[in-house]
N, C-alpha and C positions, 0 to 999 in steps of 0.2 A: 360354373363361374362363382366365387366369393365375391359375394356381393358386396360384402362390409370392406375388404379391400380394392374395387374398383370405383373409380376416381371419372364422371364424363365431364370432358370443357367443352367449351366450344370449337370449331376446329380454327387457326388463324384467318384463314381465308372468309370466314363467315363474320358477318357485322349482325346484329341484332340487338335487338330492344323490345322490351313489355310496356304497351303503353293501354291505358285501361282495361288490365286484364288479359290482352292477344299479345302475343309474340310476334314479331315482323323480323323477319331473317331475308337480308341480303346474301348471297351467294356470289361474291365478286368472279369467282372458275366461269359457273354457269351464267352470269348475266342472269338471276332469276331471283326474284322476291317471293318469298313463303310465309306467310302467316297461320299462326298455329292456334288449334283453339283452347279451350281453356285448364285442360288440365296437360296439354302438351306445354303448353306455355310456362306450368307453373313448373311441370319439367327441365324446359330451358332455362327458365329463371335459379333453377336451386342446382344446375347442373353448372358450377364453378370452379370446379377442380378444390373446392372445398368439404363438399356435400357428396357421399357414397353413395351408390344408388339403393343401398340399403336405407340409409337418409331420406331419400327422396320415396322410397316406397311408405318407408313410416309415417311422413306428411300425408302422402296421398292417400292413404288408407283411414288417418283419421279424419283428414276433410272430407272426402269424398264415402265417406261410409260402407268402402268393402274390405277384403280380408288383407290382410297384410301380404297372405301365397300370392293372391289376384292382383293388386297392386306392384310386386315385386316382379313378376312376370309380365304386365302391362308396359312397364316403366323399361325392362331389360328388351324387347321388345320398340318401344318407338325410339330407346338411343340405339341399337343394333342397325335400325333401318334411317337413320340419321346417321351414324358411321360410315354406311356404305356409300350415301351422298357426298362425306366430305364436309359434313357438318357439324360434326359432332367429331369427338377423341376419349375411349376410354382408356383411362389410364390406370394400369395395377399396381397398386404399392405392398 
């Protein structure tokens, strides 16, 4: 997967907000509330359909102080398994 062209939003169905830092995600499908911690969250936060997850790895690798492979693999990894919920939407341009 080309990371520099994939694209994650949120999926329509999901309501969410960052509020000091956590994520809190509605699931209106499931009736289920998710709160995420903190470096999922700053995932959801940057994951706008603006931000590639190429994007989102280069944040997190310089906040979070690991490799850019380890970040971009972290990150491709917790929206794949938010895709599968219905939570997430990546999108390739």
């Amino acid at each position: 997967m080309d990371t520099t062209k994939t694209y994650p939003r949120p999926h329509p169905q999901t309501a969410g907000r960052v509020i000091d830092g956590e994520a809190v995600l509605i699931l209106a499908d499931a009736s289920q509330i998710n709160v995420l911690n903190q470096v999922g969250s700053l995932i959801y936060e940057l994951s706008d359909g603006q931000h590639s997850v190429a994007d989102i790895a280069s944040q997190l690798a310089a906040r979070f102080d690991v490799s850019y492979a380890q970040a971009e693999s972290d990150t491709l990894e917790f929206l794949h398994g938010l895709e599968t919920q219905s939570i997430m939407i990546l999108e390739t341009r």
